[in-house]
C-alpha positions in Angstrom: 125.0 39.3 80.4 123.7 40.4 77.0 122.3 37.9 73.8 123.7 37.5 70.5 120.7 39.7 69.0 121.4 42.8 71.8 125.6 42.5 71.0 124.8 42.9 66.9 121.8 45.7 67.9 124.3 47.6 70.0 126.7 47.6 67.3 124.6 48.8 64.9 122.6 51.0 67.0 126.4 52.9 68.0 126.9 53.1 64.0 123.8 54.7 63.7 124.6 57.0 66.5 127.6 58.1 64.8 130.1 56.9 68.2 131.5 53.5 65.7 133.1 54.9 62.6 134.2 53.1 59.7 137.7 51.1 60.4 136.9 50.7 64.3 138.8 47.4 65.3 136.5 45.3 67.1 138.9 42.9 69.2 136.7 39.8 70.1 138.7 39.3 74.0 137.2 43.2 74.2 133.7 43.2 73.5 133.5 39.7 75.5 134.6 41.2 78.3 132.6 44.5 77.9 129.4 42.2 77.1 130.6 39.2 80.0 129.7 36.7 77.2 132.0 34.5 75.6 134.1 35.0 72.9 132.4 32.2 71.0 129.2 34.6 71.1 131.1 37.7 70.5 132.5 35.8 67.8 129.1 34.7 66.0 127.8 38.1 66.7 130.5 39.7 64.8 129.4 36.8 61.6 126.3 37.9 61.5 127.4 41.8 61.4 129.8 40.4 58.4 126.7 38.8 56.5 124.8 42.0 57.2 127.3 43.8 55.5 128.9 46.1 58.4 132.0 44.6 59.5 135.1 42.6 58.2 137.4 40.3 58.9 141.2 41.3 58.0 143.9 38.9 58.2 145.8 38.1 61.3 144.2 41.7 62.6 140.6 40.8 63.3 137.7 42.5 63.2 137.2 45.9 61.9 133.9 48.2 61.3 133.9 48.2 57.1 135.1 51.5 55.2 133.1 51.6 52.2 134.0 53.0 49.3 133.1 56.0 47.4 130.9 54.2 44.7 129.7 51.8 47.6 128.8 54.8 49.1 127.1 56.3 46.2 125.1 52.5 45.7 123.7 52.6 49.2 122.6 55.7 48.5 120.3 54.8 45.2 119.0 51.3 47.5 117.5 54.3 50.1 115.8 55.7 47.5 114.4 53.0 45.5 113.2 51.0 48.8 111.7 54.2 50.9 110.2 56.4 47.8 108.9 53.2 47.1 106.8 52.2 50.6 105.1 55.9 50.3 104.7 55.3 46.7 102.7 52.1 47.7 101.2 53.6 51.3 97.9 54.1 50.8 96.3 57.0 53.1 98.0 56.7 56.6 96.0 56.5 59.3 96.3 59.5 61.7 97.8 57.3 65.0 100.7 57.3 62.0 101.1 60.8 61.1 100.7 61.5 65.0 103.9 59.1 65.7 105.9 60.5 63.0 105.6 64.2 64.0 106.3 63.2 67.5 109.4 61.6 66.2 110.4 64.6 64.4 109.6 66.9 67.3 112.0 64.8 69.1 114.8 65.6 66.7 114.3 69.2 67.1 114.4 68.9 70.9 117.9 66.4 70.4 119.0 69.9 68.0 119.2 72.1 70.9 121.2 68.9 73.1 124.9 68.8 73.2 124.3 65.0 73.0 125.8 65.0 69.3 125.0 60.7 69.2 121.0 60.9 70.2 120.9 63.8 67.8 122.3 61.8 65.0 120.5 58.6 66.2 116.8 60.0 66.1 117.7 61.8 62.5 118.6 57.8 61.0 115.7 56.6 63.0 113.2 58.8 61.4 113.4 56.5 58.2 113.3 52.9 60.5 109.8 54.8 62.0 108.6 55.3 58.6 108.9 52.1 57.6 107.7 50.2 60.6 104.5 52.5 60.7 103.4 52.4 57.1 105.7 49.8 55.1 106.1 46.3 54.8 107.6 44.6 58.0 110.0 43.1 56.3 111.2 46.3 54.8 112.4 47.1 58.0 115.2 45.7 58.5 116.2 46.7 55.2 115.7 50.2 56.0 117.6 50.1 59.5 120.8 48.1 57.7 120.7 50.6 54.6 120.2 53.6 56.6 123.3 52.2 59.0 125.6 52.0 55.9 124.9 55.4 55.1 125.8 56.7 58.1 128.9 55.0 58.0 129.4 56.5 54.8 128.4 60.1 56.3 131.2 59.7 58.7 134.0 58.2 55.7 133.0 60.8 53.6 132.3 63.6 55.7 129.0 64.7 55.1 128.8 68.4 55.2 124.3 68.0 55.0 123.3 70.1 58.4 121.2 68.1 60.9 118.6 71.0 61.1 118.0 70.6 57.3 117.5 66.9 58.2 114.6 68.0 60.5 113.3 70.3 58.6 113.0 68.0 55.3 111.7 64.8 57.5 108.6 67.4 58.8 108.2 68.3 55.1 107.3 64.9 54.2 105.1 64.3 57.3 103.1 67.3 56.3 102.5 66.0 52.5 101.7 62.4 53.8 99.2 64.6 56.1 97.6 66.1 53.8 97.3 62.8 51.5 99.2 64.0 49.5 101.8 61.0 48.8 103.3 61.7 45.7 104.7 64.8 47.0 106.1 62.8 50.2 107.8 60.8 47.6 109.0 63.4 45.8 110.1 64.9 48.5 111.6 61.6 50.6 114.0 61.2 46.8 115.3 65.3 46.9 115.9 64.6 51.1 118.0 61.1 50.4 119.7 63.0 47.1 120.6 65.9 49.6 122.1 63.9 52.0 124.2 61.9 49.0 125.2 65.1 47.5 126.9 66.4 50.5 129.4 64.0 50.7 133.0 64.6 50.5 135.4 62.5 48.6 137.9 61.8 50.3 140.3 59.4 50.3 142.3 60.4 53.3 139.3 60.6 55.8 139.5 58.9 59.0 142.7 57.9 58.1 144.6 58.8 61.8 145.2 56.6 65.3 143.1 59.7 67.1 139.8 60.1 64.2 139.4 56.0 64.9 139.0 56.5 68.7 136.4 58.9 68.5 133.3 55.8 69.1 132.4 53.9 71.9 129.7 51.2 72.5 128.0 53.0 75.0 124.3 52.9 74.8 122.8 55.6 74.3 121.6 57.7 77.8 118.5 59.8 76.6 117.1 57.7 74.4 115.0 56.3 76.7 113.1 53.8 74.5 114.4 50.0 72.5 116.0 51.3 69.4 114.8 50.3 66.1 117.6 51.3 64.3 118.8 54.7 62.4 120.6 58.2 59.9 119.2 61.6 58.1 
C-alpha cells in the first residue's frame, strides 16, 4: 500500500522517465486500484500534482497529464537556466566526494546508452541536473530543479525533441570536467549552451501526440534497473 508522497513521486518519476506523456488520463478508480489506496488519496495525490504544475483537471473527464504549450514550453526552458547556471555560478569550489558522485552519475548514463531500456536511459539523463543540485546547491533548489526538469521533459515528448541522448552525456561530462578543474564559470557557461541545446531542438508542433495509440505509449511502472530512491529527472 503506497503513501500520498510515493503516489505523486511515482508520477513524476514516470514523467521523467519519459513512459507518462503529456495528455495521459489519470482515472482516479485506476491508480486506486493499481496503488490499493483509496480514491480519497489518489484523489489528494493528483491536487498536489495540479499545484505542482503537472496535471489538470478537465471537466466531466478527469484527470489528465498537462500538455503545455509552445511558449510554456520555451518559459520552462529560460527557469532551467536562470536557477541551474545560477547554483554553479554561486558554488564555490566543490569538494572532490562531489565531482566523484557526479562523474559516477554520468558514467551511469553512458552504461543506460548502450541499454535497450529507453525509460532508465532518459531517467538518469533528467536526473543528472536533480544530482547537481542536491550535491552543490541550495536544498531547497531541489525540488525546483526536479519539478522544472519534469516539465521539460514533458515538453521533450509534446514537442518532439530531436537533441540526441549521447550529446546529453557528452555535454553533462563537459561540465563535470570544468567544475573539476575549478573552473566554474566555464561550467556555467557550458550548463546555459547544454539547456539552450536541448530548447533548440524542439519541434513545433501542434499536432504531436495528438492520436488514441501515441497516448498509450506510458505506464507507471517503476523503473527496474534503477536500483536506487529516485530524486527526480531530463537532459
Amino acid at each position: 500500500m503506497a503513501n500520498q508522497n510515493e503516489i505523486t513521486q511515482q508520477v513524476v518519476e514516470s514523467i521523467l522517465a519519459q513512459k507518462l506523456p503529456p495528455g495521459e488520463r489519470l482515472g482516479e478508480q485506476q491508480l486506486a486500484d493499481l496503488f490499493n489506496v483509496s480514491r480519497t488519496m489518489v484523489r489528494e495525490a493528483l491536487m498536489q500534482l495540479q499545484a505542482r504544475g503537472f496535471v489538470e483537471v478537465r471537466s466531466r473527464k478527469g484527470w489528465y497529464v498537462v500538455e503545455p504549450s509552445f511558449e510554456e514550453a520555451r518559459q520552462a526552458f529560460d527557469a532551467r537556466r536562470a536557477v541551474e547556471t545560477g547554483i554553479l555560478r554561486n558554488a564555490g569550489k566543490p569538494l572532490q566526494s562531489v565531482i566523484r558522485e557526479l562523474r559516477q552519475h554520468v558514467a551511469q548514463e553512458r552504461e543506460a546508452l548502450n541499454s535497450t531500456d529507453a525509460a532508465t536511459r532518459s531517467f538518469l539523463l533528467a536526473d543528472f541536473h536533480v544530482c547537481l543540485a542536491r550535491c552543490i546547491g541550495n536544498p531547497l533548489l531541489v525540488n525546483v530543479i526536479r519539478d522544472l526538469t519534469a516539465r521539460t521533459t514533458l515538453v521533450a515528448t509534446l514537442y518532439q525533441s530531436t537533441h540526441d541522448a549521447s550529446q546529453s552525456c557528452d555535454e553533462h561530462e563537459a561540465i563535470v570536467a570544468a567544475m573539476a578543474m575549478g573552473d566554474l564559470p566555464k561550467a556555467e557557461k557550458l550548463m546555459a549552451i547544454h539547456i539552450g541545446n536541448v530548447n533548440s531542438a524542439l519541434v513545433d508542433s501542434s499536432t504531436a501526440l495528438n492520436t488514441p495509440d501515441e497516448r498509450l505509449r506510458a505506464s507507471l511502472t517503476p523503473l527496474s534497473a534503477r536500483g536506487q530512491t529516485p530524486t527526480a529527472p531530463e537532459s
